[in-house]
KESEKOL-537211 format. One line per field, with one value per residue: x, y, z of N, C-alpha, C in turn; chain; residue in three letters. Coordinates in steps of 0.02 Angstrom, whole numbers. Example, Ala and Ser with C-alpha at 12.3 -4.5 7.8 and 13.67 -1.06 7.14 Angstrom:
npx = 660  642
npy = -284  -112
npz = 390  354
capx = 615  684
capy = -225  -53
capz = 390  357
cpx = 660  645
cpy = -165  2
cpz = 390  394
unit = A  A
code = ALA  SER
REM end
This chain:
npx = -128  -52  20  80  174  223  279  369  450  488  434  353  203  162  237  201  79  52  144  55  -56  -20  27  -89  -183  -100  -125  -253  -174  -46  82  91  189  307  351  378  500  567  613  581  441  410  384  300  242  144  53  -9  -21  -136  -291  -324  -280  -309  -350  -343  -305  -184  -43  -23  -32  91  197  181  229  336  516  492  471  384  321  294  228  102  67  30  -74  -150  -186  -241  -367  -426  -485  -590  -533  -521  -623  -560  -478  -482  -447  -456  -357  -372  -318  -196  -63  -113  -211  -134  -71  -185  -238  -280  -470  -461  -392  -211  -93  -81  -1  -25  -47  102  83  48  135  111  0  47  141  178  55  74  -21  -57  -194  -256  -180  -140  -183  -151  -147  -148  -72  -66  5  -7  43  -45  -10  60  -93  -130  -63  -68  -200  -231  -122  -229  -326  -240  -221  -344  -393  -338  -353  -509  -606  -521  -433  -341  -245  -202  -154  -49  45  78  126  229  324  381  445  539  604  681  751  838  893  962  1042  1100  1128  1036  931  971  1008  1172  1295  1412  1480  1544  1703  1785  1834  1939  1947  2070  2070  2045  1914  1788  1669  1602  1606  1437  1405  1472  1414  1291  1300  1365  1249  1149  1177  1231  1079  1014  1057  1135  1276  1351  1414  1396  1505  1426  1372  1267  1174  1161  1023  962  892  911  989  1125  1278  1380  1538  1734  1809  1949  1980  1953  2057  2166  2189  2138  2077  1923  1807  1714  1715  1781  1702  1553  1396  1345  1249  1259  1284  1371  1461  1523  1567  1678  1771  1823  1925  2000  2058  2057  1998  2029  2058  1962  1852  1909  1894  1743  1728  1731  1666  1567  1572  1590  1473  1389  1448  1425  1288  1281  1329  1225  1128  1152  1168  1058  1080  1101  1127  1267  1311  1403  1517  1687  1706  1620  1646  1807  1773  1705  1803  1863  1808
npy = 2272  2190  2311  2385  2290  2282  2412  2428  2288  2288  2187  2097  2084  1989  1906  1963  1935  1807  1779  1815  1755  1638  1648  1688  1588  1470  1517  1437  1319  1284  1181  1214  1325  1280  1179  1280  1358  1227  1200  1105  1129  1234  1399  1457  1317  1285  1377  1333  1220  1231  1251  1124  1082  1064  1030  909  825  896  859  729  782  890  823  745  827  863  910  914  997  1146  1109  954  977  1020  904  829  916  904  764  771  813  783  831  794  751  838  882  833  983  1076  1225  1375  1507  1691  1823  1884  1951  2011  2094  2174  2238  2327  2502  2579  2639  2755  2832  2865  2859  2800  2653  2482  2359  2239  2050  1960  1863  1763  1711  1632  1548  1364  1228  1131  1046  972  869  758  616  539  595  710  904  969  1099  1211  1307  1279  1270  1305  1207  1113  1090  1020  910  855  805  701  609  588  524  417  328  264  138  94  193  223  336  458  501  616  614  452  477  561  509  386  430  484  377  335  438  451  307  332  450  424  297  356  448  394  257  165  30  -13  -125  -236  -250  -318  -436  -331  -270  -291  -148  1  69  124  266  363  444  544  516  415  209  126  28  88  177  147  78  171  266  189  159  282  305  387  515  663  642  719  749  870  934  933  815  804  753  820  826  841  795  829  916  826  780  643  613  630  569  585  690  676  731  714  593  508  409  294  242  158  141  262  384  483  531  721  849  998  1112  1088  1003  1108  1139  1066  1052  1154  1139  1060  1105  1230  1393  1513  1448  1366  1463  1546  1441  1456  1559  1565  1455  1542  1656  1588  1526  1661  1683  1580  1627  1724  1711  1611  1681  1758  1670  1585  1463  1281  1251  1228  1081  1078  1180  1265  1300  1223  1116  1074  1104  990  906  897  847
npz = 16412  16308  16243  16341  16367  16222  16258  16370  16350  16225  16152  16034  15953  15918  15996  16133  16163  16156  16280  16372  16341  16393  16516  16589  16558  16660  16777  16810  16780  16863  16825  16706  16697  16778  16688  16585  16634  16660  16545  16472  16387  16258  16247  16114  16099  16208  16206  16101  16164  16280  16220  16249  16378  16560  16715  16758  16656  16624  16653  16604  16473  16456  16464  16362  16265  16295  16240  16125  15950  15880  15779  15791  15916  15837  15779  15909  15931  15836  15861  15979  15945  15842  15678  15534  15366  15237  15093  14907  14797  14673  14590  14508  14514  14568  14436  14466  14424  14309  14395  14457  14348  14305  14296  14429  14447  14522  14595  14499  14551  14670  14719  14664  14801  14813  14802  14952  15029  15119  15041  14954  15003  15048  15121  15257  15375  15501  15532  15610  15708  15587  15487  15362  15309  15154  15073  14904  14769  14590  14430  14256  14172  14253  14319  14214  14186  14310  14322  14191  14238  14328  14250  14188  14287  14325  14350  14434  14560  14547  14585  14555  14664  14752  14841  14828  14719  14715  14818  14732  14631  14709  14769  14661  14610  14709  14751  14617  14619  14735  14664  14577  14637  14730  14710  14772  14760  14608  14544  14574  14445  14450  14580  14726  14742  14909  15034  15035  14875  14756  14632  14483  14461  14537  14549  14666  14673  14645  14730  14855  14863  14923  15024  15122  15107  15180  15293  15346  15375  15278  15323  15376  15441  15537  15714  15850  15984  16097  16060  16006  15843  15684  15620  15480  15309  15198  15027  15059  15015  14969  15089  15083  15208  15229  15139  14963  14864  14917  14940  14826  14845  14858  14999  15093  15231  15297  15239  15229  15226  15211  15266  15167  15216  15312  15261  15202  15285  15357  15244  15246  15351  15339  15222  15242  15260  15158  15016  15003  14976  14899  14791  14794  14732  14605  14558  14567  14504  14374  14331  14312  14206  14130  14131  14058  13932  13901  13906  13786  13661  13690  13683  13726  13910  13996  14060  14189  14278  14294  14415  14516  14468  14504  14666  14687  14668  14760  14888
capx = -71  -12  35  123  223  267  311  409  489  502  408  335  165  153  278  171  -1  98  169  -13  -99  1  32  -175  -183  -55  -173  -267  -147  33  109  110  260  370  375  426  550  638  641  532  418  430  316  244  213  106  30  -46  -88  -177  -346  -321  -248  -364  -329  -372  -252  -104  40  -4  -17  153  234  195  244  380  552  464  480  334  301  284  171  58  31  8  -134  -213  -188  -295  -419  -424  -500  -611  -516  -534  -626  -506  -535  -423  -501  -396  -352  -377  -230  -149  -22  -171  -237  -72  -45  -241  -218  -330  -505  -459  -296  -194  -54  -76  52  -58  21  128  59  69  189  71  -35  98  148  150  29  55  -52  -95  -286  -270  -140  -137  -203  -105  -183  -79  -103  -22  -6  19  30  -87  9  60  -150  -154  -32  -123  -276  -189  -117  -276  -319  -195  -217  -427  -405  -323  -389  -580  -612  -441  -422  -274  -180  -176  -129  0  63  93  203  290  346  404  495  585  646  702  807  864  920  1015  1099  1114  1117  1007  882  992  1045  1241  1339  1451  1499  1577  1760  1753  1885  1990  1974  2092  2010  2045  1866  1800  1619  1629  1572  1383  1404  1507  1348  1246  1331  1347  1187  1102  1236  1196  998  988  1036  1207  1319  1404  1394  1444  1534  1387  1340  1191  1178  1111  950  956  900  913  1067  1147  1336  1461  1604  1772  1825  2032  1991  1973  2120  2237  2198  2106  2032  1877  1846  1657  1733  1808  1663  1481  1346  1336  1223  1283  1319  1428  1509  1570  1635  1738  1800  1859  1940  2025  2087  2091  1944  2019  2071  1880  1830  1928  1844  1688  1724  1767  1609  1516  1609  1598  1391  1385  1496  1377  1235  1288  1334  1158  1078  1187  1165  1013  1122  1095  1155  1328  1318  1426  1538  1723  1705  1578  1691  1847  1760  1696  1841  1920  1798
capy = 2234  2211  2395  2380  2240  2296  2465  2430  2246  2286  2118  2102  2078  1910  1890  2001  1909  1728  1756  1863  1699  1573  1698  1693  1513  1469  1530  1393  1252  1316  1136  1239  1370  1244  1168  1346  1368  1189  1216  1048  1136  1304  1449  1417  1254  1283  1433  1278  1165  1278  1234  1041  1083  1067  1019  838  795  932  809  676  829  918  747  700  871  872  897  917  1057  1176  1056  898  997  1032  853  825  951  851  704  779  845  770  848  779  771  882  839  869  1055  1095  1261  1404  1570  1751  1823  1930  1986  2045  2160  2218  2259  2370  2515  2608  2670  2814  2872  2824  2876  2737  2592  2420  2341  2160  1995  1953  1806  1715  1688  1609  1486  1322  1213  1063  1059  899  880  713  599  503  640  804  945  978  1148  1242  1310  1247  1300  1248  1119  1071  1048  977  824  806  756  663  557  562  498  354  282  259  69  83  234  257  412  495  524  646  579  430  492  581  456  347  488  513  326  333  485  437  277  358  493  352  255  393  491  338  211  104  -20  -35  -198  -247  -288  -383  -439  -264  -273  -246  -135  55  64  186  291  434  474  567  473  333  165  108  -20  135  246  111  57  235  300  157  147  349  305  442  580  710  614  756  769  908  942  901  727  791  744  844  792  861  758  867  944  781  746  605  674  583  617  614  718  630  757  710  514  499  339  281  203  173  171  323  409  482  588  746  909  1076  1168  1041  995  1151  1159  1020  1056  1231  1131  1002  1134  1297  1430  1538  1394  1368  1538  1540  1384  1469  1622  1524  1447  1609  1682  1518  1530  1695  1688  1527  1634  1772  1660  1581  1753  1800  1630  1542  1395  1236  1285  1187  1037  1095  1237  1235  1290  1146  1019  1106  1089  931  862  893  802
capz = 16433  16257  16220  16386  16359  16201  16249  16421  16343  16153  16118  15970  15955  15920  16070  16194  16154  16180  16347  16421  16363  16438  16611  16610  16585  16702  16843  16848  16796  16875  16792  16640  16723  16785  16618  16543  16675  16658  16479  16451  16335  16238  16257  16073  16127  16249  16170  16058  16194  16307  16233  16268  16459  16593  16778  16725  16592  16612  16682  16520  16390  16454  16473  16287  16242  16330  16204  16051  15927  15850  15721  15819  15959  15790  15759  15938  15945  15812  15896  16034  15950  15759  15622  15482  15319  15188  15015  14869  14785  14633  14568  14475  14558  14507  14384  14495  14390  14282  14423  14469  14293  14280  14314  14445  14426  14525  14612  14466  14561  14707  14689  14686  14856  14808  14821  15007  15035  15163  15003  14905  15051  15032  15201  15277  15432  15533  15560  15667  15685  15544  15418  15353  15265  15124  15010  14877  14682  14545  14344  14214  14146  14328  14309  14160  14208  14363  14262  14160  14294  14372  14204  14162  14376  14339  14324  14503  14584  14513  14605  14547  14752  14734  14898  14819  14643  14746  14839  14674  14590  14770  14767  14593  14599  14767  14694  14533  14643  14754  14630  14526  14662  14809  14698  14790  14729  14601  14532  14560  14380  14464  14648  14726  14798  14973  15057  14996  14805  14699  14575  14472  14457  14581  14568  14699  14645  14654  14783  14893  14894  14943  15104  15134  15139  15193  15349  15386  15364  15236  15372  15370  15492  15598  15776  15874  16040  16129  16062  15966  15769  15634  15605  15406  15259  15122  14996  15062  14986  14998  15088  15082  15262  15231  15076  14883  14819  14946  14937  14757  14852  14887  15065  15122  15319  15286  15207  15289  15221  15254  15214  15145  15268  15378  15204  15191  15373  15369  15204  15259  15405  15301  15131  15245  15209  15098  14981  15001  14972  14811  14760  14785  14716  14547  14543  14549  14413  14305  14344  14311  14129  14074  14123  14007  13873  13877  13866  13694  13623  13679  13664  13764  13956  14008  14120  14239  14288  14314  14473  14534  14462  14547  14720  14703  14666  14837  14937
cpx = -23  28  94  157  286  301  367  475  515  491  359  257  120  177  218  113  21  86  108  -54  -71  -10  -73  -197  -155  -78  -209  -225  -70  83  134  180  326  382  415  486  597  660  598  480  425  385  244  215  151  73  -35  -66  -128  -267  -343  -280  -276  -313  -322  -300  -182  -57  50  24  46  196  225  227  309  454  556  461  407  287  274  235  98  28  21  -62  -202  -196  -258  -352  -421  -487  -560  -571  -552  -578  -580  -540  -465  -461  -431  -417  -365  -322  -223  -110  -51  -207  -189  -69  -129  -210  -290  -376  -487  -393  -225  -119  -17  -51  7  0  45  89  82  114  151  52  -10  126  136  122  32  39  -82  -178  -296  -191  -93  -149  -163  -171  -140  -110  -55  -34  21  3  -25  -58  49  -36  -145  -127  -34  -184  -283  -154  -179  -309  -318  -187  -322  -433  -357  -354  -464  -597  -565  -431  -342  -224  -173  -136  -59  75  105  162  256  351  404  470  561  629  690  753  850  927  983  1067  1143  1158  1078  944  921  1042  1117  1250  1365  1445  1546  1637  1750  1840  1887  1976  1997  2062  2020  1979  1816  1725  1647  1598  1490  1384  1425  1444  1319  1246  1322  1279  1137  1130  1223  1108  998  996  1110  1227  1365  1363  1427  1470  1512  1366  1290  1222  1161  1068  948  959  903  981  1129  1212  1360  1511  1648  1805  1916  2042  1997  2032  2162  2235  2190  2096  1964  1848  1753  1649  1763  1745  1605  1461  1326  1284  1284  1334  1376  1490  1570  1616  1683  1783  1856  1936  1999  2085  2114  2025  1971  2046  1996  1848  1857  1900  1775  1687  1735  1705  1558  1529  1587  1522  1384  1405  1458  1326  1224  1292  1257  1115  1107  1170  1096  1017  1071  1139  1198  1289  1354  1500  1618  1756  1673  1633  1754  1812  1748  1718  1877  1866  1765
cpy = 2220  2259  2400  2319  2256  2362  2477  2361  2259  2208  2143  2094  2021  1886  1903  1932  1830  1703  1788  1796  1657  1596  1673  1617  1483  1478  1488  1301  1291  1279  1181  1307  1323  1199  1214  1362  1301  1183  1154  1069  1222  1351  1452  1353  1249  1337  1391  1213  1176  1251  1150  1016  1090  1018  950  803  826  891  753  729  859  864  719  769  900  863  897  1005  1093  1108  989  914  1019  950  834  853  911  797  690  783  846  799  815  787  803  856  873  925  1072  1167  1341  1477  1635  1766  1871  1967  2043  2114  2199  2279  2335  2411  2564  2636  2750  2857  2828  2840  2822  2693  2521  2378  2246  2118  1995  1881  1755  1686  1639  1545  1422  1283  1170  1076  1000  922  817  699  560  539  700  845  980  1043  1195  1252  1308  1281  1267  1206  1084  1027  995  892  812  756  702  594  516  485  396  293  258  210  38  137  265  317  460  523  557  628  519  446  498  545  408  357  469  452  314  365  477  386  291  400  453  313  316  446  419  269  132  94  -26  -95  -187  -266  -341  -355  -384  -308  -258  -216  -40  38  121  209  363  466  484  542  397  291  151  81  23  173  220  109  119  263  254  121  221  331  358  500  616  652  668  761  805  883  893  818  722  802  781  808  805  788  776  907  888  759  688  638  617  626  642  659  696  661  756  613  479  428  324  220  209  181  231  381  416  527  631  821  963  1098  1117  994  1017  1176  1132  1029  1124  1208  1102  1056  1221  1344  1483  1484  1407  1420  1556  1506  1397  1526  1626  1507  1520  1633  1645  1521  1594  1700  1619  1558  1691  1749  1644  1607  1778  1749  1594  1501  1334  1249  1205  1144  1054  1170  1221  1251  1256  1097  1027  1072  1003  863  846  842  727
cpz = 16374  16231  16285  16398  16293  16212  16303  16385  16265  16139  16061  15985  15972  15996  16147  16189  16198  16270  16383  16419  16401  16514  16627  16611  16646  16756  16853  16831  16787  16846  16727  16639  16729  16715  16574  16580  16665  16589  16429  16394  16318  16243  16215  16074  16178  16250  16116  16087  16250  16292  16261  16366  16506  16665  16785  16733  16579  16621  16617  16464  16408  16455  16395  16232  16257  16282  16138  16029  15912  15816  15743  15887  15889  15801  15839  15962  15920  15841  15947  16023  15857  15727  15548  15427  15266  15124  14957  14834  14754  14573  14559  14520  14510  14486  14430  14470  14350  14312  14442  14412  14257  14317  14376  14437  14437  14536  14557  14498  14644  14676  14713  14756  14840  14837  14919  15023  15076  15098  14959  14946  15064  15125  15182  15363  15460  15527  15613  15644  15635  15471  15414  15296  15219  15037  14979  14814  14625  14453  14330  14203  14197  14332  14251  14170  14269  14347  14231  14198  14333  14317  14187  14237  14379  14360  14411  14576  14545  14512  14577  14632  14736  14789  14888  14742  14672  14768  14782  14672  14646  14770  14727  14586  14662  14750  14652  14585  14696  14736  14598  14569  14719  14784  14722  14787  14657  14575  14514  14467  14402  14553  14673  14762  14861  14995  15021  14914  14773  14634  14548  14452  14528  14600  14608  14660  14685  14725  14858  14942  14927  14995  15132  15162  15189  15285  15384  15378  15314  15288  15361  15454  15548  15656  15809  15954  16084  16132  16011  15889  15740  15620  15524  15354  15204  15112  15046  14998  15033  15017  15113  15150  15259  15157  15008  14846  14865  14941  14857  14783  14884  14945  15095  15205  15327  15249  15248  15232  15251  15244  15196  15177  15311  15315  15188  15231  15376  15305  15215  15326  15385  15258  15168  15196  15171  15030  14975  14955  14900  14784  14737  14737  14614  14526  14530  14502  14371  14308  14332  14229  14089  14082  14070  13924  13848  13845  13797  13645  13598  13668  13713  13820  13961  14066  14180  14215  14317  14394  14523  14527  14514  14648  14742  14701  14719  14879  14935
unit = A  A  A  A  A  A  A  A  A  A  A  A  A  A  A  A  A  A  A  A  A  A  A  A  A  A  A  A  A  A  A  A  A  A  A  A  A  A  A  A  A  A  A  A  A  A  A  A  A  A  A  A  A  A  A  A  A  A  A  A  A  A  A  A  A  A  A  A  A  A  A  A  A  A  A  A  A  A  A  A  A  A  A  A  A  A  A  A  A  A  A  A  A  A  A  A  A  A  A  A  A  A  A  A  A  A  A  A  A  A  A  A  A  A  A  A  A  A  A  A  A  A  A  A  A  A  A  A  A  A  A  A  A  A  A  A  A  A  A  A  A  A  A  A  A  A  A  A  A  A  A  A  A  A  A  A  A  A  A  A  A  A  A  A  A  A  A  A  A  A  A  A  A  A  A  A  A  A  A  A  A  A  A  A  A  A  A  A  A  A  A  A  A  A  A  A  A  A  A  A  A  A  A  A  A  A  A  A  A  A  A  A  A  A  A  A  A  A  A  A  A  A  A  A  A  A  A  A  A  A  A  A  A  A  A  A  A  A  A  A  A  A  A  A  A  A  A  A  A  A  A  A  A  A  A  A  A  A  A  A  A  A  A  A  A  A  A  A  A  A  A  A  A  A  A  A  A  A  A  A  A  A  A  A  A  A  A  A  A  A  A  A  A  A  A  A  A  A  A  A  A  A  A  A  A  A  A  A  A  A  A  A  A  A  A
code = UNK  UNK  UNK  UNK  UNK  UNK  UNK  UNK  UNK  UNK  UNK  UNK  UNK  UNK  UNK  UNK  UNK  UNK  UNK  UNK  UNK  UNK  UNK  UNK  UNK  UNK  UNK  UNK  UNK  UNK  UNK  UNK  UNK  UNK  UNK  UNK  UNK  UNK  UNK  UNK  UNK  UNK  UNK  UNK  UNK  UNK  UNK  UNK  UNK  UNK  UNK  UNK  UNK  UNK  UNK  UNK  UNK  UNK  UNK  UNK  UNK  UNK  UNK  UNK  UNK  UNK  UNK  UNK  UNK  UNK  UNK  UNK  UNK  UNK  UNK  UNK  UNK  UNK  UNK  UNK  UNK  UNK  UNK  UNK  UNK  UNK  UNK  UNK  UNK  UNK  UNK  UNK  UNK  UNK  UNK  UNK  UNK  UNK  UNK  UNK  UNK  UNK  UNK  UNK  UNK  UNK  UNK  UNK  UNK  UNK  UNK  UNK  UNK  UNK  UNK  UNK  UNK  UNK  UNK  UNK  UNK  UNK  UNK  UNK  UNK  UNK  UNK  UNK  UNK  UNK  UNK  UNK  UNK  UNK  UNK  UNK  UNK  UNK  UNK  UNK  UNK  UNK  UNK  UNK  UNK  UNK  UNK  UNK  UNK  UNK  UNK  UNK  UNK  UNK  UNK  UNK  UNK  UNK  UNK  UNK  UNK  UNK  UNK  UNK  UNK  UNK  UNK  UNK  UNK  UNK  UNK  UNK  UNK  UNK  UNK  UNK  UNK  UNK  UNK  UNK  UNK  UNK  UNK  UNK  UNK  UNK  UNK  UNK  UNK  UNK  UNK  UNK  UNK  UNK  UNK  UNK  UNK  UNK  UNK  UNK  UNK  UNK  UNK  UNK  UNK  UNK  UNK  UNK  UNK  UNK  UNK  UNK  UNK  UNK  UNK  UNK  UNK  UNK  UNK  UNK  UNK  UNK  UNK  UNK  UNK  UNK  UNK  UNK  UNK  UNK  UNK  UNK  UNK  UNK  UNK  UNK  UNK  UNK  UNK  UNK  UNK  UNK  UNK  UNK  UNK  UNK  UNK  UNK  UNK  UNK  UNK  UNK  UNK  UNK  UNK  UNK  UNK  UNK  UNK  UNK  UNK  UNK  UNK  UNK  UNK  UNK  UNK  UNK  UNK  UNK  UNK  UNK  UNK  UNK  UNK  UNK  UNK  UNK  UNK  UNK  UNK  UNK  UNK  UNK  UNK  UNK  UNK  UNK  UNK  UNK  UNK  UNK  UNK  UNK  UNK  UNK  UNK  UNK  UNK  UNK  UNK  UNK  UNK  UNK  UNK  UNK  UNK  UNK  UNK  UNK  UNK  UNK  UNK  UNK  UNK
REM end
């Protein structure tokens, strides 16, 4: 049935296997069709709650599954059907590069085949709902100032328990980036103005960011057509919505957080994309001519680029 799926539908493999299990499930709880049909849950979705679906319990489990992505039917699985956690296991890999680099006993004419990219992948994998399984690799002296941490936390963590070691750092470092891009936590100098403030520098004030982010929750603020938000919390700018090089003022009602990509939309919308497109095309050059530089000199690499500053002066 596989072979004939993929050879009449051009499904993939993965694809074929998917929709033969669900179709075979599906025979004895039919709940699980009209879900794929109103769109209520997705095929991989229910590809992953199949073992936990029984004539019973189907109408709760598609009903809590109901709207949720891949990722959020994962931690539901564990939910169902939790896991034991892991014990920690920090233990060094073979050199790879090393065997790449031998050269065959026999066919010296065989090409060793590349690392595989699965292997290299970093996991986070629920195991219940309260626990993740969290794996990945790290340098030596990524070990070494694990240790070290584990170390200098004895007198609070005995064990060195690496999810809390973890944890610690995570706190620390969130704060610290927080504080230095958001500005918040913080401490005022003085009492902020409230209102529009003029400014030929194109950093808003402290008190600006604050309101800001803490007014979007930390999320990109656009919503489209529809109604629905970006959900994105990451590569997060300030964006001055009437433009900072057509006002040079800063205005925290006038202002949202937004990612990257929806940065660059509205900016194109605002300036006109080839304006844009020059802008960018400036930066690449200017990143490209400090990276040449670096390689002749071995200097200390530039802070910024004058096509970065250029852009980020417009919004």
């Amino acid at each position: 049935m596989i072979a004939f799926c993929m050879r009449e539908f051009n499904f993939s493999e993965g694809a074929a296997f998917n929709r033969i299990f669900v179709a075979r499930a599906a025979r004895k709880v039919p709940a699980m069709l009209d879900a794929l049909r109103s769109g209520a849950v997705h095929l991989t979705g229910l590809r992953l709650l199949i073992p936990h679906i029984d004539e019973e319990s189907h109408e709760k489990v598609l009903a809590l599954a109901a709207g949720k992505s891949k990722r959020e039917i994962e931690e539901l699985v564990a939910a169902l059907s939790p896991k034991p956690p892991i014990p920690d296991d920090v233990r060094k890999l073979p050199n790879r590069e090393l065997a790449l680099c031998t050269p065959p006993a026999t066919d010296t004419s065989a090409e060793t085949p590349p690392l595989p990219r699965a292997e290299r992948r970093s996991v986070i994998a629920p195991l219940s709902a309260d626990t993740f399984k969290i794996q990945f690799t790290g340098s030596r002296a990524f070990r070494d100032k694990l240790r070290q941490a584990q170390d200098l936390l004895r007198h609070r963590v005995p064990n060195g328990d690496l999810a809390q070691v973890f944890e610690k750092a995570l706190d620390v470092l969130i704060a610290k980036v927080l504080k230095e891009r958001f500005a918040v936590g913080r401490k005022p100098r003085r009492p902020s103005v409230p209102g529009p403030v003029a400014s030929d520098s194109h950093d808003a004030p402290d008190p600006m960011k604050r309101e800001v982010y803490e007014r979007d929750e930390g999320r990109c603020a656009f919503v489209d057509e529809s109604g629905n938000r970006c959900p994105a919390r990451g590569f997060l700018e300030l964006d001055h919505i009437d433009g900072y090089a057509r006002t040079h003022v800063h205005d925290a009602d006038r202002s949202r957080l937004l990612c990257r990509t929806h940065d660059q939309l509205l900016a194109e919308q605002l300036y006109g994309r080839v304006f844009m497109e020059r802008l960018r095309q400036e930066r690449k050059e200017a990143k490209a001519a400090a990276h040449r530089s670096r390689s002749q000199t071995s200097g200390v690499a530039r802070r910024t680029c004058p096509g970065t500053s250029a852009q980020q002066r417009l919004l």
